[in-house]
N, C-alpha and C positions, 0 to 999 in steps of 0.2 A: 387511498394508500393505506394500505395494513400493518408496514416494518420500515427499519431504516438499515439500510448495508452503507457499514463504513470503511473506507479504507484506511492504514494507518500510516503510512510513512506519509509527512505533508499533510497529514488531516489532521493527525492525534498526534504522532510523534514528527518531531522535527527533525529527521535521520537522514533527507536524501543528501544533503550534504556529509552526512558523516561515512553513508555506502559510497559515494564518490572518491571520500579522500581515504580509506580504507581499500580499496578496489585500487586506485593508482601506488599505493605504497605497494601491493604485494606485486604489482605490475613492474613496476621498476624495482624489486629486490630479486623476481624471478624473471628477468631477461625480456621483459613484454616492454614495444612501445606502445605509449599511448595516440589515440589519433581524434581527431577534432567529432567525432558522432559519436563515440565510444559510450560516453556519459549518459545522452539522452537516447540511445540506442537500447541499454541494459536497462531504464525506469520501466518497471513493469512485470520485466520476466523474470520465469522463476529461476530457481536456484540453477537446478540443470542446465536451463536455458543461457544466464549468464555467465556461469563457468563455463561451459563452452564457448560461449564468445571468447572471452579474456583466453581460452588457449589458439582457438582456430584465429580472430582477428587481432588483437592484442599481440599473440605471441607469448604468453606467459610457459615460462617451460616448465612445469608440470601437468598432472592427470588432471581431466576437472573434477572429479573427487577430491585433489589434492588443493584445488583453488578452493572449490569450494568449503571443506573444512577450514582454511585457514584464512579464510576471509569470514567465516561465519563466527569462529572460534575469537579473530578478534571484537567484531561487531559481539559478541556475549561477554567480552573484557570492558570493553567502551559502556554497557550497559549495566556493569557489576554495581555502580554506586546506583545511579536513576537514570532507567531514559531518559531522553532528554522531550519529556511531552512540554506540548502546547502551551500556553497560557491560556485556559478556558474551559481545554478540553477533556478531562474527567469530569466536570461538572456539567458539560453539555449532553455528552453521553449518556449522562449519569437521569438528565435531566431528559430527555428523547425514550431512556427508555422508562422512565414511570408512566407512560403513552403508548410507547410502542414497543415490540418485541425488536430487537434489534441484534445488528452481528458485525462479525469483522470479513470484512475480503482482503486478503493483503496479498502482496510480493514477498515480506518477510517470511523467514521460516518456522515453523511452531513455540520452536524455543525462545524468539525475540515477543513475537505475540503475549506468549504468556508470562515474561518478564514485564512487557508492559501491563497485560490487564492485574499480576503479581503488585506490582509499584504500585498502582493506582489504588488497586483494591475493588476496581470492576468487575472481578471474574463470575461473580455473582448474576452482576446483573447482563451479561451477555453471556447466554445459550449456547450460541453459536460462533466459533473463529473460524476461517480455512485459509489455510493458507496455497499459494499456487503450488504447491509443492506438492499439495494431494489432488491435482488434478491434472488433466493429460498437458494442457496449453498455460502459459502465463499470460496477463495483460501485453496487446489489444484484446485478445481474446478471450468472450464472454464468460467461461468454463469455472472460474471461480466464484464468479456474481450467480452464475446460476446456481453453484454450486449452494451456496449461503443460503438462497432462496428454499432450496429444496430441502436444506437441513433443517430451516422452520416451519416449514410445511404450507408455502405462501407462495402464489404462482409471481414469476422474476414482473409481471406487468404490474403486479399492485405492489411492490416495494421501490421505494425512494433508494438512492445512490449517493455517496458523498463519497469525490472526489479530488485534486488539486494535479495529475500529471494526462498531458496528452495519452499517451495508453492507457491510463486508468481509465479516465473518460467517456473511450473508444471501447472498450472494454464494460461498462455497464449501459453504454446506447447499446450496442448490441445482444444485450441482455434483454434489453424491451424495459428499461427500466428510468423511473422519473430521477433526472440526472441532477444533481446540486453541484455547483464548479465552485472550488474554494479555489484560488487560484494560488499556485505556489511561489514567492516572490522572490528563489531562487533560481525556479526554472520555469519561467510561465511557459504556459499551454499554449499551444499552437490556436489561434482566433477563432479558424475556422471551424474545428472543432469544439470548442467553448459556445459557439456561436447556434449551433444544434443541440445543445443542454438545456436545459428548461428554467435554470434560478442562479443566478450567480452573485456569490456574498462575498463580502470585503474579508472575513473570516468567518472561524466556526461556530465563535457565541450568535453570529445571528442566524444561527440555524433553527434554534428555537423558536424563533420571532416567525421565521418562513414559515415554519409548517404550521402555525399558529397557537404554540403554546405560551 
């Protein structure tokens, strides 16, 4: 193993709850029902991809341009004072990468990214961010992990993966990449796939323990 790709929402930042109830408020202010898969439907894809749900299944009645700025726009309000990171995790990071060259693959979009690694004060020590938004597909689909991979110059088989949602997951196996499952204890991960990941940790400080630092 040469790098570690991490993802942020559920690894580093604690957000999928706050994209959920952010996402149902603009849903019911613009005319969208909500429906019982909506939630774990949208973990994963990118922006494009989930503002088009929220309009074609949801119902939301505007453009998804228009979702998506104003879902994003609040998610950049909600993050004005501090993300709402981990307990652990800028020092874990922090601590992986005096080891390894290390990156972000996320779902969020560049401007959340960088208000996190902003907060933290990481930006330094990670190289590389991408978010799905500069690539063709969002999680399940590999495109982002590969993407991280290629930006450090490290083929996707010999970098490590740090995950917590079913599409993330699916999304760095398919990469060809050694998988770590943090498991998210608001929406755990479907078994089976948990089950085909390589190292599963109760959280992310013992990430460092795993790889043997």
């Amino acid at each position: 193993m040469q790098a570690v790709v991490f993802d942020m929402d559920g690894v580093l930042v604690d957000s999928e709850q706050l994209w959920d109830e952010v996402r149902r408020s603009v849903a019911a202010e613009h005319g969208g029902t909500w429906n019982g898969e909506a939630t774990r439907a949208m973990q994963g894809m990118s922006t494009p991809e989930w503002a088009e749900y929220l309009v074609t299944e949801v119902g939301v009645e505007l453009t998804p341009d228009e979702v998506a700025r104003t879902v994003i726009d609040e998610m950049r309000n909600r993050y004005a004072g501090a993300p709402p990171v981990l307990p652990g995790a800028p020092e874990t990071l922090n601590r992986v990468a005096s080891r390894y060259p290390v990156a972000i693959a996320s779902s969020s979009p560049p401007v959340l990214i960088e208000s996190f690694l902003a907060a933290t004060g990481l930006a330094e020590r990670v190289p590389v961010a991408v978010s799905s938004e500069q690539v063709a597909k969002g999680k399940p689909a590999p495109d982002v992990y590969l993407e991280a991979a290629s930006q450090l110059g490290i083929a996707a088989r010999d970098c490590a993966a740090v995950e917590d949602s079913t599409s993330g997951l699916q999304a760095a196996l398919a990469a060809g990449m050694t998988v770590f499952t943090v498991p998210n204890p608001h929406y755990p991960p479907d078994e089976t796939v948990v089950a085909r990941t390589h190292h599963t940790l109760d959280g992310i400080t013992e990430l460092p323990a795993a790889l043997g630092l």
